[in-house]
N, C-alpha and C positions, 0 to 999 in steps of 0.2 A: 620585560619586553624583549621579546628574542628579535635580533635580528639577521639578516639575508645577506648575505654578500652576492650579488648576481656572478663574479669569477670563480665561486664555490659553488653553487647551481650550475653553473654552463659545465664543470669539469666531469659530469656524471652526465648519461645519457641519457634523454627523456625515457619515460614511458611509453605507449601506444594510447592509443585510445580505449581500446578495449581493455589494456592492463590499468588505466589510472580509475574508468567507469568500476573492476573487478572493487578494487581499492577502496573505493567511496561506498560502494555497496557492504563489503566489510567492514569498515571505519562505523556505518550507517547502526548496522546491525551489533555489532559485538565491539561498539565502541575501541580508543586506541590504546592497544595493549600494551605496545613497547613503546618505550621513552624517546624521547626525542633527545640528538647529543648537540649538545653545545660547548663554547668554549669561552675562554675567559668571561671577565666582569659585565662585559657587550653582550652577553649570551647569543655567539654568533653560532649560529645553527649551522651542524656537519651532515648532520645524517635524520631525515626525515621530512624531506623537502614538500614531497606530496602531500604527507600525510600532516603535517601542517598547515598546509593549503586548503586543505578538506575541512581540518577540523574548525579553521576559523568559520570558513564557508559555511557550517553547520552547527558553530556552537558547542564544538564537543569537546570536553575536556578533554588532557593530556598532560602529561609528565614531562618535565627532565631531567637530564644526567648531565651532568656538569664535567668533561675530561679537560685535567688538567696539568695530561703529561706532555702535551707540545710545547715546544721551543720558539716554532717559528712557524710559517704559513706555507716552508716545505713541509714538514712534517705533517701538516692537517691535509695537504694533498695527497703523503705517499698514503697516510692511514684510508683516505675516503677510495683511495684508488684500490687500495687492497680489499678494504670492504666489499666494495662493489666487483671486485674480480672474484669476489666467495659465495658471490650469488647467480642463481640460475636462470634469472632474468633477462641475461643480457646475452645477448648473440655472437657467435664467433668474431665476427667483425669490432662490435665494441670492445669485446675482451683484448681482440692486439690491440685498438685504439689507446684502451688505458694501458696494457703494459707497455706499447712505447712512452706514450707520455713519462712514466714509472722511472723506466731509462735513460730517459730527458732528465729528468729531477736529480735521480741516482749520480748521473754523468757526472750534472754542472755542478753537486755537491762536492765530486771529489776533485774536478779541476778545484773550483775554491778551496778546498783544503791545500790542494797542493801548492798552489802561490802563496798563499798565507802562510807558509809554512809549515802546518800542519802535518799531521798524519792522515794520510784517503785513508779509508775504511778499510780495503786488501793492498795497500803499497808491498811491496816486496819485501824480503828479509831484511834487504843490503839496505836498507832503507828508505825513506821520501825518495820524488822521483824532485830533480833539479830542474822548475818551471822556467827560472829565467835562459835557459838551454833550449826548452822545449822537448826536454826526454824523459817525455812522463811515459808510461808502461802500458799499453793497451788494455782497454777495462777487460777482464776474465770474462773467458764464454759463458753465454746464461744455456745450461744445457735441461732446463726444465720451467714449465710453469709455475714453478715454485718458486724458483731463482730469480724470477722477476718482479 
């Protein structure tokens, strides 16, 4: 039984209309090719949201793949965000939509490291920045869409 998280559904842009109708007429014809991704024992579905939708709708069978290299429920957003930032689907607008969000995640990941003590992911040479100070080091410029 796979299930939905609707805060994993909202993080991805819809479709159109005319792109989900394109979708169901493929799905229709040449049945669904690519798997559906889910995650842990829940089989919470990452990626395949429509095409899921469709298939119940119609009966059609479908595959999945089981990733089982996340840690936690950032990780399942920066990967669905990158996914979906590699696709051609989505419009100038959504694409900054998700890379800020990206950066939202990115951010509060390495403040959390830094209070915790931890290492952030580019802390400096001289090392961790000291949070109880509040002289942590301004996150490096993202000078490409690749960087984000």
């Amino acid at each position: 039984m796979i299930t939905i998280h609707p805060e994993l559904q909202s993080l991805i842009p819809p479709l159109t209309a005319e792109e989900y109708a394109q979708l169901e007429q493929n799905l229709l014809a040449d049945g669904c090719r690519d798997p559906l991704i889910v995650w842990r024992e829940e089989q919470t579905l990452l990626d395949g949201h429509n095409r899921y939708g469709i298939c119940e709708k119609h009966g059609l069978p479908f595959q999945t793949v089981q990733n089982t290299r996340f840690q936690s429920m950032e990780d399942v957003h920066l990967w669905m965000i990158d996914q979906h930032l590699g696709r051609r689907s989505i419009s100038d607008f959504q694409r900054g939509v998700l890379a800020l969000r990206k950066r939202e995640i990115v951010a509060a990941r390495r403040a959390g490291n830094a209070a915790s003590g931890g290492h952030a992911p580019q802390a400096p040479a001289d090392g961790p920045a000291d949070a109880s100070t509040g002289n942590t080091p301004p996150p490096e410029p993202l000078d490409s869409r690749e960087a984000l």
